[in-house]
C-alpha positions, 0 to 999 in steps of 0.5 A, spaced: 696 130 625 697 137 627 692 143 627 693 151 627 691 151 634 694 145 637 691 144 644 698 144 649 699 137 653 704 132 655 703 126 652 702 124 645 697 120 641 698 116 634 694 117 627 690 111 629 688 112 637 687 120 634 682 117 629 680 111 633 673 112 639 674 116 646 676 110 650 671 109 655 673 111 662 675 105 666 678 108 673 676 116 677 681 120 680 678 125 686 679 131 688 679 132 695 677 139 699 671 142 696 669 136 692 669 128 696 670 130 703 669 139 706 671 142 712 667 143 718 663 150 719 668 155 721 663 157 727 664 150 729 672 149 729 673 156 732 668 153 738 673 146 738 679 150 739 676 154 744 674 147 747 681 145 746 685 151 750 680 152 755 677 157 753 669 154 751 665 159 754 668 166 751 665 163 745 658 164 748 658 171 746 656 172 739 660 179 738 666 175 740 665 169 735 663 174 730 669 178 731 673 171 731 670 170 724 671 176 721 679 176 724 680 170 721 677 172 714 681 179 714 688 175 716 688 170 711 688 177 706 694 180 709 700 180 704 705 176 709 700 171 710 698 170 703 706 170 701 708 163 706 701 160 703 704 158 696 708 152 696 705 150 702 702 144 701 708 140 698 712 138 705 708 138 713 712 142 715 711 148 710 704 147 711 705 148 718 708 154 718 703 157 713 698 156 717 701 158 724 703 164 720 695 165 719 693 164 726 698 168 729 695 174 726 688 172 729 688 175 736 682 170 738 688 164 736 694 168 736 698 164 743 694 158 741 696 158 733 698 150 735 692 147 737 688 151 731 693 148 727 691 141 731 684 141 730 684 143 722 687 137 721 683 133 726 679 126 724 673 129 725 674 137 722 673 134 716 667 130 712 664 127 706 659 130 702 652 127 703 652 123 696 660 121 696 659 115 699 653 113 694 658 115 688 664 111 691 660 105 692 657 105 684 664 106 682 665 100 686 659 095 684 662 097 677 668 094 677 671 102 677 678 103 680 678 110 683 684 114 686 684 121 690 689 126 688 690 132 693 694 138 694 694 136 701 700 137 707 697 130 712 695 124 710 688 124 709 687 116 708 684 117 716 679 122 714 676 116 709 677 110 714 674 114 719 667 114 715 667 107 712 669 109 706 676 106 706 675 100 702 673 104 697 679 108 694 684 104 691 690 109 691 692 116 693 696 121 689 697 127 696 702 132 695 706 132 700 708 125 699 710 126 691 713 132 692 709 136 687 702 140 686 697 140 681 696 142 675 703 138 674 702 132 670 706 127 673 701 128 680 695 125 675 700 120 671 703 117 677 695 117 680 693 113 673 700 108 674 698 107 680 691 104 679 694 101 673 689 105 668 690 109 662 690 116 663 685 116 656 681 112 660 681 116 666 675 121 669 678 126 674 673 130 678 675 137 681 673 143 683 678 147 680 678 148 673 686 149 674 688 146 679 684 139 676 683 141 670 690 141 669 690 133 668 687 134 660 694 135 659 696 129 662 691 126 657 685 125 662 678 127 662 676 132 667 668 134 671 669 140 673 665 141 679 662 148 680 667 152 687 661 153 691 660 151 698 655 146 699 652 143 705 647 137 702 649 134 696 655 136 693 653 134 685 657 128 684 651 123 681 652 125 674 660 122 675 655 116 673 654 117 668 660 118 665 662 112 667 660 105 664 661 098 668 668 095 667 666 089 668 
């Protein structure tokens, strides 16, 4: 069947699969930042650094933190920062420099743009949202395959391991290892090859209605959580109800 306005997308479905039910969703595919797991305060991380450099007590003035805060702010909007930040999340090293060229432009970080880089990535800078682990283990008591699908430079699994959550993602799709960022199709089709699912009958659950929900057009369906920052629950409940027991 074909209609006026016809919905772009990369995959086809025949006469009986267009007539036929939705498919219930049998696997969930999340994204990472901003939606399982979120960074550490930046007040926070700032105090680290400074830990790890040597430097914990200049922090101890509030003027010197705020202004710390507000550089750190300001530098990401220069222009030639913004520039190396495209693309950075398909390789390590592109990452890496998109980050060091932030930091160099902070004076508090400027020498020291290594160890920021360092504890950015660090096990313990990043943390689940208070109801990830209750969302993920629903999931699992109901037979749901679920995998991460992240635009990411380093490898996350250790972030999940590191709070016993591990066992409960079966696949991870990161860009810096397939080469390509969302919303290219080809992350979400290999997430979905990987867990065995059919990409119709796979909820991804983002927090960008681009990024994420560009796996519409690789046939999946999409929970577009709202970009806020969140400290308690990040609002990830209701993916259980979209979601029936596979077995």
């Amino acid at each position: 069947m074909r209609t006026l306005f016809d919905t772009p997308s990369t995959y086809s479905t025949d006469p009986a699969a267009q007539a036929g039910p939705v498919p219930p969703v049998q696997a969930v595919l999340f994204d990472f930042a901003n939606t399982i797991f979120h960074m550490i305060d930046a007040q926070q991380w700032l105090r680290l650094i400074a830990a790890d450099t040597g430097r914990a007590s200049l922090l101890d003035d509030p003027a010197v933190l705020a202004a710390a805060l507000t550089d750190l702010a300001a530098a990401y909007q220069l222009p030639e920062v913004l520039a190396v930040q495209a693309g950075r999340d398909l390789s390590a090293d592109r990452h890496r420099s998109a980050m060091l060229a932030w930091f160099a432009a902070v004076p508090f970080l400027r020498g020291h743009e290594a160890a920021a880089h360092a504890r950015m990535i660090h096990t313990e800078s990043w943390v689940p949202y208070q109801d990830t682990g209750f969302v993920l283990r629903g999931l699992r008591s109901r037979g749901v395959r679920v995998g991460v699908v992240s635009d990411i430079a380093w490898d996350i699994r250790a972030h999940v391991a590191h709070f016993g959550l591990g066992d409960l993602v079966d696949t991870y799709a990161l860009s810096y290892e397939a080469g390509r960022e969302k919303p290219d199709p080809e992350l979400f089709r290999k997430a979905c090859a990987d867990l065995g699912a059919d990409p119709r009958a796979t909820l991804m659950v983002g927090d960008n209605p681009v990024r994420d929900g560009g796996a519409s057009a690789a046939g999946l369906r999409c929970f577009i959580l709202p970009a806020e920052h969140r400290t308690g629950d990040r609002g990830l409940a209701p993916v259980l109800d979209l979601v029936p027991a596979v077995r």
